[in-house]
MARBA-795158 format. One line per field, with one value per residue: residue number from 1; x, y negated, z of N, C-alpha, C in turn. Coordinates in steps of 0.2 Angstrom, whole numbers. Example, Ala and Ser with C-alpha at 12.3 -4.5 7.8 and 13.67 -1.06 7.14 Angstrom:
<rs>
num: [1;2] $
nu: [66;64] $
nv: [28;11] $
nw: [39;35] $
cau: [62;68] $
cav: [22;5] $
caw: [39;36] $
cu: [66;64] $
cv: [16;0] $
cw: [39;39] $
</rs>
This chain:
<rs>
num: [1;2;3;4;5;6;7;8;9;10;11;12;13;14;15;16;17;18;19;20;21;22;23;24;25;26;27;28;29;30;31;32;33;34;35;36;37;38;39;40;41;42;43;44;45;46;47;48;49;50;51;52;53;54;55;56;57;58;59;60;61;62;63;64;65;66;67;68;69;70;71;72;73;74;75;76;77;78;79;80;81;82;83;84;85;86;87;88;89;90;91;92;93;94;95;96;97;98;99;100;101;102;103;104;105;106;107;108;109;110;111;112;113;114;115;116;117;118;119;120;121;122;123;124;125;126;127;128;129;130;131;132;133;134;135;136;137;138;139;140;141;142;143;144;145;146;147;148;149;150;151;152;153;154;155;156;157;158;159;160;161;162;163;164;165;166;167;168;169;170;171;172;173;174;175;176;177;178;179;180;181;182;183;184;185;186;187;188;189;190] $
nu: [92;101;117;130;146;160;157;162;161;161;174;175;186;185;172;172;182;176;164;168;177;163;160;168;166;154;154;162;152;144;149;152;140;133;142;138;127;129;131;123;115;121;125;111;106;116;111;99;102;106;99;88;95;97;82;78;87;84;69;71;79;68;59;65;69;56;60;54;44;29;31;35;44;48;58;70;74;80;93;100;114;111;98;84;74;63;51;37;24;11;-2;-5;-2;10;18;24;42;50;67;75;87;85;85;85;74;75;67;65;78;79;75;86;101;115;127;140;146;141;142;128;113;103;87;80;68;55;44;30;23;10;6;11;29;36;43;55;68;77;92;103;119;123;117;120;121;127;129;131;133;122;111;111;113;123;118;121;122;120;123;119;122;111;115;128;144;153;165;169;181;182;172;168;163;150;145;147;137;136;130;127;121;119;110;100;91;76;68;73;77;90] $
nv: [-137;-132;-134;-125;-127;-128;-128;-117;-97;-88;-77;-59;-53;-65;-62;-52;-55;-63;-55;-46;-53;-58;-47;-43;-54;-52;-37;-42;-48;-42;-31;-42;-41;-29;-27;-37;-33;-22;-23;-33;-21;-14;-25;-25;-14;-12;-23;-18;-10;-15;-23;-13;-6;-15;-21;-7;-6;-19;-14;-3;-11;-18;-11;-3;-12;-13;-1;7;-1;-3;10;13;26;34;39;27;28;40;47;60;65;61;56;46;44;35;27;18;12;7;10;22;31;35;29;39;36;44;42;47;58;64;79;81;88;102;98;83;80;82;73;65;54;67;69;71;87;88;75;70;59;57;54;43;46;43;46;43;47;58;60;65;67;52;45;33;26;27;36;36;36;40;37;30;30;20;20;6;-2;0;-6;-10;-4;-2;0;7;8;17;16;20;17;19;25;29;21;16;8;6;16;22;33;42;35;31;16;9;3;-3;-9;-15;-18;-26;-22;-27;-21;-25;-21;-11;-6;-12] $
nw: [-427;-413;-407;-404;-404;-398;-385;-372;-365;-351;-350;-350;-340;-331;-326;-321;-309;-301;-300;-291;-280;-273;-270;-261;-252;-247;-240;-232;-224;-223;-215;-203;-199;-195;-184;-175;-173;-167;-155;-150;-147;-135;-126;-123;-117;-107;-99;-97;-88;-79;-73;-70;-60;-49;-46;-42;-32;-23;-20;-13;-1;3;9;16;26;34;42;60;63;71;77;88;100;89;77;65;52;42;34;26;18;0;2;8;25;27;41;47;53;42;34;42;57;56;42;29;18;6;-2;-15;-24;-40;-51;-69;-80;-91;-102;-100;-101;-116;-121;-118;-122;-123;-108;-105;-96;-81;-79;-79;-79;-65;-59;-48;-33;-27;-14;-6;12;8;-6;-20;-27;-37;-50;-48;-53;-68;-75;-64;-58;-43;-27;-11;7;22;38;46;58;76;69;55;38;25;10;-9;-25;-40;-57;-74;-90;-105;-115;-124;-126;-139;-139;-129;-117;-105;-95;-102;-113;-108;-98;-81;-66;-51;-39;-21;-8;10;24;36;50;55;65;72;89;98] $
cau: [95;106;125;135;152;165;158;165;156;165;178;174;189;184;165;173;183;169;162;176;177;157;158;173;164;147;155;165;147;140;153;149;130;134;146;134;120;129;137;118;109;126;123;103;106;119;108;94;107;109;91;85;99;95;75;79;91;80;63;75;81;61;56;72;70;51;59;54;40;26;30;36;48;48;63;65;75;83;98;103;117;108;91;84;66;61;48;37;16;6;-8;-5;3;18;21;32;43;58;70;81;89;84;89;80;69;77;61;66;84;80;77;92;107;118;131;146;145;143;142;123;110;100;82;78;61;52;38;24;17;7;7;16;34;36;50;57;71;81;99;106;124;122;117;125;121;131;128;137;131;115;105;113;113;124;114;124;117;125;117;125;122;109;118;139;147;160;168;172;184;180;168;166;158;145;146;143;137;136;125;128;116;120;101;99;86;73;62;75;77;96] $
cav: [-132;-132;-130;-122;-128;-132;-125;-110;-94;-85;-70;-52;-53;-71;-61;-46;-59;-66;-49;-43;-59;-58;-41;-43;-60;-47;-35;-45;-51;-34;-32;-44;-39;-24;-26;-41;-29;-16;-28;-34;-18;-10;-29;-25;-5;-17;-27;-14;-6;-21;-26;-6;-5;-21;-17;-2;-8;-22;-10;1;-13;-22;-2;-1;-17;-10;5;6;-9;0;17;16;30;37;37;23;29;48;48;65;63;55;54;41;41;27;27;15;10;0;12;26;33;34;31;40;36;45;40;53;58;73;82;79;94;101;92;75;81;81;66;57;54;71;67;77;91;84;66;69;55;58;51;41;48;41;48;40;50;67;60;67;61;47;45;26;23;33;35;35;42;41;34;30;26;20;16;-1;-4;3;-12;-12;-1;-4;4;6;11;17;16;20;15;26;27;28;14;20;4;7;21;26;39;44;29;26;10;9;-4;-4;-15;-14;-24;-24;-22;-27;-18;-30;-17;-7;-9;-12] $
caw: [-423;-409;-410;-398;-407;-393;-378;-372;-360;-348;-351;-346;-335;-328;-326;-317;-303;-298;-294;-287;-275;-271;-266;-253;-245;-247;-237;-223;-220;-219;-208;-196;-195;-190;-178;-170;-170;-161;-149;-147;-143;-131;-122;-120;-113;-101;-97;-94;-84;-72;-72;-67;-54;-44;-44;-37;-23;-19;-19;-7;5;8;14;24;32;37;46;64;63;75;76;96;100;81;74;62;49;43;30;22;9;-5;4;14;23;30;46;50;53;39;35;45;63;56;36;29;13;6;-8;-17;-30;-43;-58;-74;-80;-99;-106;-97;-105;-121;-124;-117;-126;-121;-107;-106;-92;-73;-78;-81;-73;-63;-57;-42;-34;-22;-11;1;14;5;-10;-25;-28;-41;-54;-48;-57;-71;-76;-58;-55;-36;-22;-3;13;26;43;47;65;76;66;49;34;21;1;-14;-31;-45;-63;-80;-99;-105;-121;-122;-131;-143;-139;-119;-117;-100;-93;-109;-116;-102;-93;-72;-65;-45;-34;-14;-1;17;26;44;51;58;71;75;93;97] $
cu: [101;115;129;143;157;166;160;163;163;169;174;178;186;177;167;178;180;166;165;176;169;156;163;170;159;148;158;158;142;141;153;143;133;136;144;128;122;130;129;115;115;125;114;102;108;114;100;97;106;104;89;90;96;89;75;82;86;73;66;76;73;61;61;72;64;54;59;49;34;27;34;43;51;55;64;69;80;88;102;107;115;101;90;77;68;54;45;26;16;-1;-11;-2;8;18;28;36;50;59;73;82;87;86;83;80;74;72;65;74;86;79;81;97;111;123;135;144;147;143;133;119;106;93;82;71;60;43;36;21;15;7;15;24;35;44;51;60;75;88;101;110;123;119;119;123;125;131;131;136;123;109;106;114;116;122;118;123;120;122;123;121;115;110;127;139;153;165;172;174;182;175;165;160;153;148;143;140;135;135;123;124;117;113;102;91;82;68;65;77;86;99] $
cv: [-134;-128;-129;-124;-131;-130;-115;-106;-93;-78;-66;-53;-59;-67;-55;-48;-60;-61;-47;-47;-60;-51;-39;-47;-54;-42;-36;-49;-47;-32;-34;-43;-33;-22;-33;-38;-23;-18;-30;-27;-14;-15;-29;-19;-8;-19;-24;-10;-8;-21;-18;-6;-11;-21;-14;-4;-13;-20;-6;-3;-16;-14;0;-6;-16;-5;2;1;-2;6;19;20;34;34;33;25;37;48;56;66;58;55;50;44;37;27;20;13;2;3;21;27;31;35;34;39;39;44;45;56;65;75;82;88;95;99;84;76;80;75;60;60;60;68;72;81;88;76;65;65;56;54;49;43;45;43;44;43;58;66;63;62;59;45;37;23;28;30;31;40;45;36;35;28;25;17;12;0;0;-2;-13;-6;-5;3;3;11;11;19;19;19;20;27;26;23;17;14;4;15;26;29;41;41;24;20;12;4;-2;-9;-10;-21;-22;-25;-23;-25;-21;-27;-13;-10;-8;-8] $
cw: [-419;-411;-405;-399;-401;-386;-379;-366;-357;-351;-346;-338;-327;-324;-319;-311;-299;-295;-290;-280;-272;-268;-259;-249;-244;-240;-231;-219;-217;-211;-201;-193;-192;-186;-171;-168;-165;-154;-144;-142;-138;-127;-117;-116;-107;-97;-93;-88;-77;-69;-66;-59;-46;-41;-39;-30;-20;-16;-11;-1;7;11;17;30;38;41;55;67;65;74;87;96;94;81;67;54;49;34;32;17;7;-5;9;14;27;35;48;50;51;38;38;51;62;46;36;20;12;-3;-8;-22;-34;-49;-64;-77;-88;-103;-107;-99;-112;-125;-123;-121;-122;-118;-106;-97;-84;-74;-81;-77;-70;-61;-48;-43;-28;-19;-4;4;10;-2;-13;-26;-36;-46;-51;-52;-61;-71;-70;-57;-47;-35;-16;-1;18;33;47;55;66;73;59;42;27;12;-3;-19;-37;-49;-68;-85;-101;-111;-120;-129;-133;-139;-132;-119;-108;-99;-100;-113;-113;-99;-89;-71;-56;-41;-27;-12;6;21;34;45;56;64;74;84;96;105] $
</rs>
């Protein structure tokens, strides 16, 4: 038989240390997952943010830089507020495309994260011609156009978060993000 004579186990106390001290580091590691996971998915809505914006501006300047490319005496482009069309012949007389902003349906409401009153986003739509008009890009505060010269058109697109970040105090949590292209217009006749 074996004799245990000498060695000695642990105390309760020494036992309830130990836990005590496993469950502090336990919890400052909780801790940090959580606050890298959130950090992750508020950097990926960001980053879908950016992504979505830029798309759209760049989709908006090649169809702007087309306005005016065979259409003759047509006028080659028509800015409304926050609508552009764009005029110009690839498979008709005169194509026509317009972009512009519209209001989400209380369907297409209810699945977005509630923004507080007036700071709701909107949809970019884009219509070709007779066809139906198309959702292009979501969560868009605005859009601008501004006529630099009779050959230039300055675009500017403004997107938001499509969830608020506890962590960013302004617009009540949404993050902006704004991307501007200055477009020279290649067919217009100066």
């Amino acid at each position: 038989m074996i004799s245990f004579k000498g060695q000695r186990g642990y105390t309760l106390l020494e036992v309830l240390i130990a836990l005590f001290l496993t469950a502090i580091i336990a919890a400052a590691g909780f801790e940090f997952f959580v606050t890298m996971h959130n950090q992750r998915v508020v950097q990926e809505d960001v980053s879908d943010m950016q992504q979505n914006s830029r798309n759209s501006l760049q989709e908006i300047v090649k169809t702007l830089r087309m306005a005016g490319y065979k259409v003759g005496s047509h006028i080659p482009y028509r800015i409304n507020s926050d609508s552009l069309y764009v005029f110009y012949s690839n498979t008709q007389p005169v194509d026509t495309v317009l972009y512009y902003l519209d209001d989400y349906s209380e369907a297409e409401l209810s699945r977005i994260d509630e923004a507080p009153s007036g700071l709701e986003p909107r949809k970019l739509m884009r219509k070709v011609n007779g066809a139906p008009a198309a959702i292009f890009a979501d969560y868009i505060r605005f859009m601008l156009f501004n006529v630099v010269d009779s050959s230039t058109i300055q675009v500017s697109l403004v997107t938001q978060a499509s969830k608020p970040d506890e962590a960013f105090s302004s617009n009540y949590g949404y993050r902006l993000y704004v991307s501007t292209e200055l477009v020279k217009l290649r067919n217009v006749a100066l």
